[in-house]
Kinemage of the C-alpha trace (Angstrom):
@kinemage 1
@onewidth
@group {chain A} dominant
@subgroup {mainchain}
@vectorlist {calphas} color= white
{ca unk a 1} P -1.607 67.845 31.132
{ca unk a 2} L 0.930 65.299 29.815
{ca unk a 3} L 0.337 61.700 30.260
{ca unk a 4} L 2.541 59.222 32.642
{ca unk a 5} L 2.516 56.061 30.459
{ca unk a 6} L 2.471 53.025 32.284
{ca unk a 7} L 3.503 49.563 30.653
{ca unk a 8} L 1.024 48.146 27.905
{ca unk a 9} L -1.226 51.626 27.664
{ca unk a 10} L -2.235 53.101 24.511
{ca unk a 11} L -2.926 56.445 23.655
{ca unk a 12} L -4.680 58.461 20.707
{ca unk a 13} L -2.187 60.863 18.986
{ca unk a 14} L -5.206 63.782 19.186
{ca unk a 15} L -4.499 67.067 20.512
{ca unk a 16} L -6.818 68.618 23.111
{ca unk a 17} L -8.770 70.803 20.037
{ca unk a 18} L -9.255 66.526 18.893
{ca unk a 19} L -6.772 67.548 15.727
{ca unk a 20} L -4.746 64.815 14.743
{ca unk a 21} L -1.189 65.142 15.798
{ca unk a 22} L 1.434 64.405 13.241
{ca unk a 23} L 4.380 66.562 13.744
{ca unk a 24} L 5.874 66.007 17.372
{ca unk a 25} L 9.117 65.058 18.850
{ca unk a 26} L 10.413 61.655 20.560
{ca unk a 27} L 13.212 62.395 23.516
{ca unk a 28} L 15.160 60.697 25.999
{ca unk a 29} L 16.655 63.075 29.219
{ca unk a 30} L 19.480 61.065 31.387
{ca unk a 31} L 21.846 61.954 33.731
{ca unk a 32} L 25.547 60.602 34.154
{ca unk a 33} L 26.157 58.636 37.469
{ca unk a 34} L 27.683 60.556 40.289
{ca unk a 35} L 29.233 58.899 43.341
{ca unk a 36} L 31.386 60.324 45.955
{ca unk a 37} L 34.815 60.039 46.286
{ca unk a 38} L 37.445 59.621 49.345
{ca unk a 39} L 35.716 60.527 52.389
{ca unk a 40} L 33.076 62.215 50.502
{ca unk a 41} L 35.292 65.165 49.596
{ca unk a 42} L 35.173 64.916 46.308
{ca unk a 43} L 32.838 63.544 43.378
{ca unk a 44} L 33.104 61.237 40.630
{ca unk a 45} L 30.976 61.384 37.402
{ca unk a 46} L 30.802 58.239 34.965
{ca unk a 47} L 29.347 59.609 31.459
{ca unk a 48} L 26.375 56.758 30.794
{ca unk a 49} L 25.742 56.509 26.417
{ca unk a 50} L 22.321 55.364 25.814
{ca unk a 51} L 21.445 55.513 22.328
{ca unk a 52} L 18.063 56.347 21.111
{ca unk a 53} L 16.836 53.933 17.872
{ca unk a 54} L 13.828 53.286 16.092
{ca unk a 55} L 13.236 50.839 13.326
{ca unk a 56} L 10.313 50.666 11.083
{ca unk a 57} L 8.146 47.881 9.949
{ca unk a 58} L 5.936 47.419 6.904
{ca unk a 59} L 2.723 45.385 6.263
{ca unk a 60} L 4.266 42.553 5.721
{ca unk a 61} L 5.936 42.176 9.022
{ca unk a 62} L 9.416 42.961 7.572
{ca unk a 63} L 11.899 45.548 8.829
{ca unk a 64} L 11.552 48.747 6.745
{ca unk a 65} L 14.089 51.478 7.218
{ca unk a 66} L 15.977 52.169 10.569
{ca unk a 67} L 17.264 55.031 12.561
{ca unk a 68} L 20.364 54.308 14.778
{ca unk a 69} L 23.833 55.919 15.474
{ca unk a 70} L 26.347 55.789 12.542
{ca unk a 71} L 28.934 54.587 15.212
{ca unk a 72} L 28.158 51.433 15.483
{ca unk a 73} L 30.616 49.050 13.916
{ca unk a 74} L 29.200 48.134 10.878
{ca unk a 75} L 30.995 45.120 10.885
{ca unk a 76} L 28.712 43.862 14.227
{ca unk a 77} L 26.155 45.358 12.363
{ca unk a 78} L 26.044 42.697 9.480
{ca unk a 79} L 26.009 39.624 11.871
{ca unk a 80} L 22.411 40.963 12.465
{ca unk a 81} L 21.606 41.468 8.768
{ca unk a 82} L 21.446 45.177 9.550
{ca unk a 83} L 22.868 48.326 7.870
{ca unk a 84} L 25.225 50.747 8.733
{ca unk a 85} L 23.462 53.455 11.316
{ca unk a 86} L 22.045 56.708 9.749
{ca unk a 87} L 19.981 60.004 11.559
{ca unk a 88} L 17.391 60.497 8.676
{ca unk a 89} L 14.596 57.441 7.412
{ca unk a 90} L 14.272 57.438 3.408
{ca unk a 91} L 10.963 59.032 3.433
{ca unk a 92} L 12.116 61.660 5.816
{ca unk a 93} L 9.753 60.992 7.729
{ca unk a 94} L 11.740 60.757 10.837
{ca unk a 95} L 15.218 62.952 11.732
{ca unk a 96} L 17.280 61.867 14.595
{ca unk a 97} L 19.065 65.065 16.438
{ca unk a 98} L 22.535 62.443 16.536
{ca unk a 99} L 24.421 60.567 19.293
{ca unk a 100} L 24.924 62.062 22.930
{ca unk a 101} L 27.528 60.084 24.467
{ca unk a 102} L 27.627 61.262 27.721
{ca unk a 103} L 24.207 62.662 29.133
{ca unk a 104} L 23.845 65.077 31.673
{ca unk a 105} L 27.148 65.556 33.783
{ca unk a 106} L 26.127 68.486 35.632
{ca unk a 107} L 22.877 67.298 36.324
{ca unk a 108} L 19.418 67.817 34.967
{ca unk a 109} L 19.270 70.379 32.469
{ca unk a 110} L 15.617 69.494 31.697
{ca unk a 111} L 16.490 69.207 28.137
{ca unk a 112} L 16.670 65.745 26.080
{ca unk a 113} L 19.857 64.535 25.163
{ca unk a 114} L 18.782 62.631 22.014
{ca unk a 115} L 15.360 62.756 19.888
{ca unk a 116} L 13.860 61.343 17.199
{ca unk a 117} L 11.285 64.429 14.937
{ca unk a 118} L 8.459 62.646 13.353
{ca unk a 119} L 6.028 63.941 10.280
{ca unk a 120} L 3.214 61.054 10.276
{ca unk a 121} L 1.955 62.535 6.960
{ca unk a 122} L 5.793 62.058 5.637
{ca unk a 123} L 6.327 58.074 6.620
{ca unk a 124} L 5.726 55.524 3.522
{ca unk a 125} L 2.658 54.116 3.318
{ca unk a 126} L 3.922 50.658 3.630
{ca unk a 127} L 5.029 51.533 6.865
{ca unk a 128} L 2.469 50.442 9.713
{ca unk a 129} L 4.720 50.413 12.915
{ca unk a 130} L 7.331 52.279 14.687
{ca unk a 131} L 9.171 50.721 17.181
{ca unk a 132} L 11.424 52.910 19.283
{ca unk a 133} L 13.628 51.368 21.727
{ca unk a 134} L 16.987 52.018 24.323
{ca unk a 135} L 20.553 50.631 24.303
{ca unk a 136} L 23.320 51.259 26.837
{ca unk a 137} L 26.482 51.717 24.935
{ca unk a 138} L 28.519 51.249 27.925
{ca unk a 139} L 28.415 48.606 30.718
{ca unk a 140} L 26.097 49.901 33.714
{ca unk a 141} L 22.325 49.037 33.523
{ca unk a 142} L 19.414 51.561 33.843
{ca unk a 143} L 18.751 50.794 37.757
{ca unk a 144} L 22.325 52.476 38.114
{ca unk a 145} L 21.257 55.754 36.174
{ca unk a 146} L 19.877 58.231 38.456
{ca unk a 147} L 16.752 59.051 35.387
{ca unk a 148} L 16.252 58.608 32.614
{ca unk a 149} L 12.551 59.941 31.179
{ca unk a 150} L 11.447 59.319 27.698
{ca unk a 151} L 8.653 62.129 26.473
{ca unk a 152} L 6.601 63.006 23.833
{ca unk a 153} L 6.048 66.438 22.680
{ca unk a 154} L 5.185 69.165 20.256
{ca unk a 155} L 7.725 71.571 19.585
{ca unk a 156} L 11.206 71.072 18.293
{ca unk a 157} L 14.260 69.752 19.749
{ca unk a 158} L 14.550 73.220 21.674
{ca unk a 159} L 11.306 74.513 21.828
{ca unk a 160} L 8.838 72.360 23.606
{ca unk a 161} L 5.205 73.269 22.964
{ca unk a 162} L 3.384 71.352 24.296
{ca unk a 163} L 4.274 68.090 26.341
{ca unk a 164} L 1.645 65.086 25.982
{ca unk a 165} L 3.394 61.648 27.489
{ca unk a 166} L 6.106 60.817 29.378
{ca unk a 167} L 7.365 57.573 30.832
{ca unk a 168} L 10.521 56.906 33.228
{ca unk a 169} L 12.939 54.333 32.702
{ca unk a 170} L 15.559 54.243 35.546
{ca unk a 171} L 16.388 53.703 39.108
{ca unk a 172} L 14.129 50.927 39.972
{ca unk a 173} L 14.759 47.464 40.650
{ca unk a 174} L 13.414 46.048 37.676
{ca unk a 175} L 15.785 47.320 35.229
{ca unk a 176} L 18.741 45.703 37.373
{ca unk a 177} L 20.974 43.739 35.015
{ca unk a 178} L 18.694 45.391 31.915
{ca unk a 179} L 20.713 47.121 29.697
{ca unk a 180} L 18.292 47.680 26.805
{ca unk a 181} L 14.080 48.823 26.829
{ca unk a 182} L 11.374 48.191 24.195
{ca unk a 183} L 9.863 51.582 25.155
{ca unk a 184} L 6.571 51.713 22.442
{ca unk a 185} L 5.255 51.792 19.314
{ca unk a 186} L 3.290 54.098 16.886
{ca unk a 187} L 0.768 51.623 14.687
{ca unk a 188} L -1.940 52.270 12.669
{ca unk a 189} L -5.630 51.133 13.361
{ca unk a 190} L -8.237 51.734 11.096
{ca unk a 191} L -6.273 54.500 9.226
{ca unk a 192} L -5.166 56.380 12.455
{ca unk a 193} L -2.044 56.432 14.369
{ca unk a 194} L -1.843 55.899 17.706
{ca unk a 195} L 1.015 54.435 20.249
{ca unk a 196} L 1.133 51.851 22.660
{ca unk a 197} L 3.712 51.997 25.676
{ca unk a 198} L 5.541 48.305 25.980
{ca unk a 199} L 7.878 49.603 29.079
{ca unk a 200} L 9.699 45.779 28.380
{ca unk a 201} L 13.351 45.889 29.688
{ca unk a 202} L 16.206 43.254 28.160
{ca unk a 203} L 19.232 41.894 28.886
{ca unk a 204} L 20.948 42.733 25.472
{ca unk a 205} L 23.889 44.060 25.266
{ca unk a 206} L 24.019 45.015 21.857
{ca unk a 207} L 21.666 46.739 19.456
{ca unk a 208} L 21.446 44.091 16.966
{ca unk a 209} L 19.815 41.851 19.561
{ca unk a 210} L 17.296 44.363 20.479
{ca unk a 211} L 16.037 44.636 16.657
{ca unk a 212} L 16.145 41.095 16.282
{ca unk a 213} L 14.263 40.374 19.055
{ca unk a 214} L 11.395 43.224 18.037
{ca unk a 215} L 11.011 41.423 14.833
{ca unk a 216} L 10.934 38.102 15.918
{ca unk a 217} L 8.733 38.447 19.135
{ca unk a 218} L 6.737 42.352 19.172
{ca unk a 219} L 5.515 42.674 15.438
């Protein structure tokens, strides 16, 4: 049975057999806001872009590689000291399935609208954490998003396995005026991998900001 993460909890990345788990899938499922129109006769939709990222961090506390959308202005980009977005880490150790702008406008399809594929026996050995975090693209903040659930799973992009965490992001009071979430990291401990759920909405309003602030403050 999958796990509901709860802010600050940590979990070992063992299957039920007590295999290590290596190859598994990060994904975020969110639906557009809906409101009703005049006199409730008819509906409007606003399309919500939250974009899925992940940045990794060597052993010497430095910022690694990256995985972010390739929309984002480069230009912005540099002010941070960060490069342009990409969908694939060097090691290839991580694939990102690309940019959903929109998310669900016809309500929940149960599928994820972005995710991150991971191969832990693919990611450089320098690498020791694996931040992955949320940015709204657009100007509402996740109390305003009707849900928004980030999961781990076996499987691929369109074949879940087997489901193993899960932890919801939206429609509570707490993310009002938050536009951006630290959601976890994967780290290494003794030689293992394991992930730790950080659940620690911002107020930034760009994705530079996040990564700055996970260097500065969560590494």
């Amino acid at each position: 049975m999958a796990i509901n993460l709860i802010k600050g909890q940590k979990i070992d990345l063992r299957k039920s057999s007590g295999e290590s788990l290596t190859n598994f899938c990060v994904g975020v499922n969110w639906g557009a806001i809906e409101t009703k129109g005049f006199l409730g006769l008819s509906k409007n939709v606003v399309e919500v872009d939250l974009d899925l990222s992940c940045v990794l961090i060597d052993d010497q506390n430095k910022l690694h590689d990256h995985l972010y959308s390739p929309l984002y202005k480069l230009e912005v980009l540099q002010q941070f000291g960060l490069s342009k977005g990409k969908l694939l880490s060097v090691d290839g150790a991580l694939k990102h399935t690309g940019d959903d702008l929109a998310g669900d406008t016809g309500g929940d399809d149960g599928l994820d609208n972005e995710i991150i594929t991971v191969d832990l026996s693919k990611v450089d050995a320098k690498v020791n954490q694996i931040f992955f975090f949320l940015n709204n693209a657009g100007k509402e903040d996740f109390s305003q998003i009707p849900y928004a659930k980030i999961r781990m799973y076996e499987g691929t992009p369109t074949n879940v396995v087997s489901e193993f965490a899960s932890y919801n992001v939206s429609a509570d009071s707490q993310y009002v005026n938050r536009r951006s979430i630290i959601m976890g990291k994967l780290y290494k401990h003794n030689g293992e991998w394991k992930f730790s759920a950080i659940g620690d909405p911002t107020t930034d309003t760009f994705l530079g900001q996040t990564i700055q602030k996970i260097v500065q403050s969560y590494v």
